[in-house]
Backbone as a ProteinNet text record, in pm:
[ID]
protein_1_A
[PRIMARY]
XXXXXXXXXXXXXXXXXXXXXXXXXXXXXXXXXXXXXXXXXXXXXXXXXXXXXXXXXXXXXXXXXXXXXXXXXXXXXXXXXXXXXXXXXXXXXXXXXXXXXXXXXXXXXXXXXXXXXXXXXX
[TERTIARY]
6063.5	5984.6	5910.7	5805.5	5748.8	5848.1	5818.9	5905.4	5775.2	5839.1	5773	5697.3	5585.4	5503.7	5477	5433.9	5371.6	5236.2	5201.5	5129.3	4918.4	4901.5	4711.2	4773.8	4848.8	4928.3	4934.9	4959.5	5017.3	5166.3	5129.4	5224.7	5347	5418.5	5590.8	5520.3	5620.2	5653.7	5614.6	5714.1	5732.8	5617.9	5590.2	5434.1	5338.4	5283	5206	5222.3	5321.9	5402.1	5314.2	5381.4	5346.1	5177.1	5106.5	4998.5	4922.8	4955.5	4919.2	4916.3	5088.5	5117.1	5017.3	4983.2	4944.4	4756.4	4689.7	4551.3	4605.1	4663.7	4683.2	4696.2	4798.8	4742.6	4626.4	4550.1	4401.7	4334.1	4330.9	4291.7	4383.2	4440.7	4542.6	4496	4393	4367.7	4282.2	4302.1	4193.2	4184.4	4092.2	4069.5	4133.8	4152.8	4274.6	4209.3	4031.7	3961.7	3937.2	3895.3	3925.9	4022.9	4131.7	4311.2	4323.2	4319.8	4326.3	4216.2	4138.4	3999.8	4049.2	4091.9	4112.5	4317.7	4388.3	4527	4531.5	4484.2	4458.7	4318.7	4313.4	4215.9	4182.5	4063.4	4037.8	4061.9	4133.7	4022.1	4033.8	4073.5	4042.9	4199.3	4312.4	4394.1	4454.6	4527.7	4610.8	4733.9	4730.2	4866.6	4849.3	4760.7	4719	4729.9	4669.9	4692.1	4853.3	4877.2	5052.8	5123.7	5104.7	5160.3	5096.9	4961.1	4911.8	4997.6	4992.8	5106.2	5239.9	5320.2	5458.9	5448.3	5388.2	5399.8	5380.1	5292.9	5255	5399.5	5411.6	5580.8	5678	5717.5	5822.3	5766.9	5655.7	5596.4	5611.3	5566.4	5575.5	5726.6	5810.7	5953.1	6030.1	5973.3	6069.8	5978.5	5896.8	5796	5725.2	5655.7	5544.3	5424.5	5419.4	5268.6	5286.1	5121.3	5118.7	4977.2	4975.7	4827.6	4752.6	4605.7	4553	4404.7	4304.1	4193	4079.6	3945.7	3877.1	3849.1	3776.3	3704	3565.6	3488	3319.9	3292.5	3199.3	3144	3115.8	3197.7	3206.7	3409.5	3418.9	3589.7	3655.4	3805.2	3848	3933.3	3990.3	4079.4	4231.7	4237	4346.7	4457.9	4596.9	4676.2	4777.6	4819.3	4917.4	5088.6	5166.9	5274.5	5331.5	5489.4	5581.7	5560.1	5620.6	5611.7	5436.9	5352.6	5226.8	5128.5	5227.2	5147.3	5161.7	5333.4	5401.8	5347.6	5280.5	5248.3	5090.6	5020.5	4913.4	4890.9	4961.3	5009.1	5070.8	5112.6	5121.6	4978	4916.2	4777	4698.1	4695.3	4571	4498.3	4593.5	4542.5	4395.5	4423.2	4311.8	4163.4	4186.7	4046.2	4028.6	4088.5	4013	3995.2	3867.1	3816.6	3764.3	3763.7	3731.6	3593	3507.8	3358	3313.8	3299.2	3317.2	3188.8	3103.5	2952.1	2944.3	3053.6	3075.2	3186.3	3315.3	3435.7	3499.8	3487.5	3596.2	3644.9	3737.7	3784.4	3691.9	3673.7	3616.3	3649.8	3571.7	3545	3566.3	3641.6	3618	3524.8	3513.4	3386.3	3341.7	3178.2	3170.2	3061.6	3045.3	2954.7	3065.5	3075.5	3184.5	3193.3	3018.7	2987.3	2954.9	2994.3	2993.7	3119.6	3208.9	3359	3463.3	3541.8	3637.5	3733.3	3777.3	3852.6	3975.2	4069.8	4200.5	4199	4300.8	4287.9	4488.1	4493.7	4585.6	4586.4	4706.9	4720.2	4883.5	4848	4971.1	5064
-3518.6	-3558.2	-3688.4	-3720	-3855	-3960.7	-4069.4	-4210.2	-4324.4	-4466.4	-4602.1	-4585	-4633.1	-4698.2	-4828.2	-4874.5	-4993.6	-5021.8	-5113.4	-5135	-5093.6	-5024.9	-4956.1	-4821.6	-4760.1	-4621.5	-4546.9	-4425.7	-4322.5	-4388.9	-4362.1	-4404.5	-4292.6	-4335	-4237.7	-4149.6	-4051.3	-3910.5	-4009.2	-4065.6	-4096.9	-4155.9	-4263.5	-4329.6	-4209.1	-4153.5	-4027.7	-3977.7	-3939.5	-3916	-3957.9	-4067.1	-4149.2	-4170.1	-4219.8	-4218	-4095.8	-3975.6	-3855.9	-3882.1	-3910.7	-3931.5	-4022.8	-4132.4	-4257.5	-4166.7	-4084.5	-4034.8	-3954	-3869.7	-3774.2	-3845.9	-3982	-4011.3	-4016.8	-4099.1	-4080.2	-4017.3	-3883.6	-3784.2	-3628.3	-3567	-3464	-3352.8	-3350.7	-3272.6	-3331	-3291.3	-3362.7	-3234.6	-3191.7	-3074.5	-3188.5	-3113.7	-3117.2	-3223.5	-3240.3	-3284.8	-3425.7	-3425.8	-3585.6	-3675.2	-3563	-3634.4	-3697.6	-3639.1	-3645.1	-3773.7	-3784.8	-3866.3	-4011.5	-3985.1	-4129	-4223.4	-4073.9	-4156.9	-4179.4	-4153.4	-4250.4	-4277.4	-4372.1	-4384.2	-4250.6	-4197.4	-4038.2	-4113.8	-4014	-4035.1	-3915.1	-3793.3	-3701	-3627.2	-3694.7	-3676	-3576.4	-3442.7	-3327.8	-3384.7	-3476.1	-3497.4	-3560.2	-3581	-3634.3	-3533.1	-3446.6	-3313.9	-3213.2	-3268.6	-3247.8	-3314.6	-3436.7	-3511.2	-3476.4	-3434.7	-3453.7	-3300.5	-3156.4	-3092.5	-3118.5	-3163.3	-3218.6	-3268.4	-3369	-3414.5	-3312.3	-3289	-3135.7	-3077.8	-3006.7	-2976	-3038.7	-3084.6	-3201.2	-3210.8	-3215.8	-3298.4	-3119	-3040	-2882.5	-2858.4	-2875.9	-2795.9	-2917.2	-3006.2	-3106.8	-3098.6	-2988.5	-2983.1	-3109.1	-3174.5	-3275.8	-3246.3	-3172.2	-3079.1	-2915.9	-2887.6	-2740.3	-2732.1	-2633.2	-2618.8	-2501	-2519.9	-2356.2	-2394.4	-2326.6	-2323.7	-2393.9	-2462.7	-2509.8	-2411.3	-2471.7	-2416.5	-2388.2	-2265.8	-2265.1	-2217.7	-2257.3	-2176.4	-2004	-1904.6	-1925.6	-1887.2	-1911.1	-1935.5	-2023.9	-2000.4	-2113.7	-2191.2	-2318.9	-2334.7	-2231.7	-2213.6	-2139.2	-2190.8	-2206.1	-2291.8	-2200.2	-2154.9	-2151.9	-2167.6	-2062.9	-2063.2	-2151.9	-2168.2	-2272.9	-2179.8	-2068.4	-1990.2	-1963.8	-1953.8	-1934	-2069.8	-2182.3	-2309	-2350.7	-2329.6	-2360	-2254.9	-2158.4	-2098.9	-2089.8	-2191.4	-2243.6	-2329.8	-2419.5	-2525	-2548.5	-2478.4	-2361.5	-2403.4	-2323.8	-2264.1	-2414.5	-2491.4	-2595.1	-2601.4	-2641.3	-2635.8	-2567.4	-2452.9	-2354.8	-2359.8	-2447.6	-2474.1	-2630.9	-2706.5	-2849.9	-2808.4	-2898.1	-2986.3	-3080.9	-3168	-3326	-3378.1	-3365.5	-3404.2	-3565.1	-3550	-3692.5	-3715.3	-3689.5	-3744.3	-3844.9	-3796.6	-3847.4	-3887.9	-3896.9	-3914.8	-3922.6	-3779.6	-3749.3	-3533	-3576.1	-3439.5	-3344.5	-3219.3	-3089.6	-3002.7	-2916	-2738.2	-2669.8	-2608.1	-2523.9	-2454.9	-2361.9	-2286.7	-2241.8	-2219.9	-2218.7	-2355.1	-2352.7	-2447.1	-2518.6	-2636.4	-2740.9	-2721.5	-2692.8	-2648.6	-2564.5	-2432.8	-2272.4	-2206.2	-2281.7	-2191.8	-2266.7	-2160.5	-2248.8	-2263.1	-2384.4	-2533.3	-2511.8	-2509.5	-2599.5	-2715.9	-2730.6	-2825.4	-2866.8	-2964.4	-3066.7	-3058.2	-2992	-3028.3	-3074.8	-3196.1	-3266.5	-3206.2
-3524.2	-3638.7	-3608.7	-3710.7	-3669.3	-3731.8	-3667.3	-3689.2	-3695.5	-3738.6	-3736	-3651.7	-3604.7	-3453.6	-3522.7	-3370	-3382.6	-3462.5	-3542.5	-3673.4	-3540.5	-3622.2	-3581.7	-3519.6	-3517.4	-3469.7	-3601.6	-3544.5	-3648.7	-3739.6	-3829.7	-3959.4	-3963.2	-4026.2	-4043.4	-4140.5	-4161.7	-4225.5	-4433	-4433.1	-4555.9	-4582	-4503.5	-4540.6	-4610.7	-4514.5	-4534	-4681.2	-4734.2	-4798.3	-4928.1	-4943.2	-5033.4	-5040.3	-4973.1	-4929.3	-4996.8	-4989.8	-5075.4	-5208.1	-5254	-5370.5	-5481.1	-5377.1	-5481	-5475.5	-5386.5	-5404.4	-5529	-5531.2	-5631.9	-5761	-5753.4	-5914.5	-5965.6	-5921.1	-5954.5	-6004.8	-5883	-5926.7	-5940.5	-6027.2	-6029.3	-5880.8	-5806.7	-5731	-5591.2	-5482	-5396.4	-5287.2	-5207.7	-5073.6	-4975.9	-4859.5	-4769	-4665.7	-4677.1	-4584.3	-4646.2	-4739.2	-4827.1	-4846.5	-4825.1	-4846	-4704.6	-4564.1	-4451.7	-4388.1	-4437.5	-4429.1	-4475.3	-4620.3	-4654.7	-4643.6	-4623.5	-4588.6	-4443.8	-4340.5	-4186.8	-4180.5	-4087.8	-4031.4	-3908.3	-3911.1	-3833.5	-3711.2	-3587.8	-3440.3	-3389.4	-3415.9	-3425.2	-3342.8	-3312.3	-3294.1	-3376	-3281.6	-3366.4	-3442.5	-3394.1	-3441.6	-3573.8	-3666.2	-3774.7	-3867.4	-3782.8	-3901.9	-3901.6	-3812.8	-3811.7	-3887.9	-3898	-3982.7	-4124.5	-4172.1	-4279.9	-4354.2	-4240.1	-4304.3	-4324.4	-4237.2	-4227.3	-4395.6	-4434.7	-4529.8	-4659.6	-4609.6	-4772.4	-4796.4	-4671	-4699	-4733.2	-4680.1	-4767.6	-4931.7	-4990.6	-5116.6	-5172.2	-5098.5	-5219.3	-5203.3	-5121.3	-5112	-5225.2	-5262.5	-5371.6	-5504.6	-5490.7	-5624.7	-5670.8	-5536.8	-5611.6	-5636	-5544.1	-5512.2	-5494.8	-5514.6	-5507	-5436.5	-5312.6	-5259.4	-5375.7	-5309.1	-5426	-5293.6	-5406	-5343.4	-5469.3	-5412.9	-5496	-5584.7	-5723.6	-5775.6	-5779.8	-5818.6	-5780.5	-5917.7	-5978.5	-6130.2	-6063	-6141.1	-6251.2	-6261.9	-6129.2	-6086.6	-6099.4	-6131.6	-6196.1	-6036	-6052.2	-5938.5	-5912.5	-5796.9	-5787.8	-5764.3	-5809.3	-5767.9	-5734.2	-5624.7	-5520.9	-5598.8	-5592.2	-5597.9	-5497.7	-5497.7	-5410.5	-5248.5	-5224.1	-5095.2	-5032.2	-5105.2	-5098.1	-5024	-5085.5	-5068.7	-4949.1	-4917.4	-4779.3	-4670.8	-4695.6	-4611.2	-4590.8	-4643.6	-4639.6	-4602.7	-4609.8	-4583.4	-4391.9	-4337.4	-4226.5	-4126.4	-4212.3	-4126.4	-4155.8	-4196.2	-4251.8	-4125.9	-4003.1	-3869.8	-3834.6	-3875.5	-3880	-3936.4	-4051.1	-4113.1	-4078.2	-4026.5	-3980.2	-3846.8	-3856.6	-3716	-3739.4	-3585.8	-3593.3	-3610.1	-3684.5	-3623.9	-3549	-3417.5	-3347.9	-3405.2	-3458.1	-3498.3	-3651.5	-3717.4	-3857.4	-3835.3	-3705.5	-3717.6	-3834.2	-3885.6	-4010.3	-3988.7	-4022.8	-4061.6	-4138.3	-4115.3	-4215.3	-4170	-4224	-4217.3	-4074	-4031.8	-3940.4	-3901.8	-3979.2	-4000.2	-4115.7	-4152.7	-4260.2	-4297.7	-4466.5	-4539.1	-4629.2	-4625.3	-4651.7	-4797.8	-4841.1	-5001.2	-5065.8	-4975	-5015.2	-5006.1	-4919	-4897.2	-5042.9	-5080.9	-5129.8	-5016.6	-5024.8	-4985.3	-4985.6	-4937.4	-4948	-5059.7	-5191.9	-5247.7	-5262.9	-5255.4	-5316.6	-5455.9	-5566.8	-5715.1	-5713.3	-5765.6	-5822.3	-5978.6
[MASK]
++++++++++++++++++++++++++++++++++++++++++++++++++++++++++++++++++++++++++++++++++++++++++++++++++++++++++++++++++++++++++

């Protein structure tokens, strides 16, 4: 599992954690690419998005969170059962990549503002 590093390194399990927690007050919902964007700093390292699931899990298997998919007019948001989320939660891998041009996380493939999303609901 991840542990402490030294301070400008990847952050612990729990950090992360929390780090989710305190975006979600804010706002009851956030996509997977905004959450990931603003709790590290990007460099396009896999292991960010390992950690960014590691954490989902832990936060849906203690019922803090629930994954779903965005919403588009004239659809509503979808929110993801407990087994459904974790197994979405799974694959996230699959729909990020790193863009070194914007150095931030997005879309795999696809239109960032035509697909529904991966979303975060608290």
């Amino acid at each position: 599992m991840f542990e402490q590093k030294a301070p400008g390194t990847m952050t612990d399990l729990a950090e992360i954690e929390q780090r989710v927690l305190a975006e979600l007050e804010e706002l009851w919902e956030e996509n997977v690419f905004a959450m990931l964007n603003t709790i590290i700093d990007p460099t396009g390292a896999i292991e960010e998005v390992a950690l960014l699931v590691e954490a989902l899990r832990g936060l849906i298997e203690r019922d803090y969170v629930v994954l779903g998919f965005e919403s588009f007019s004239p659809r509503e948001p979808e929110m993801l059962e407990k087994e459904a989320s974790l197994d979405l939660a799974s694959k996230l891998g699959d729909w990020l990549k790193f863009d070194r041009t914007d150095r931030n996380w997005t879309l795999s493939k696809g239109d960032i503002k035509k697909e529904r999303i991966p979303v975060i609901y608290s």
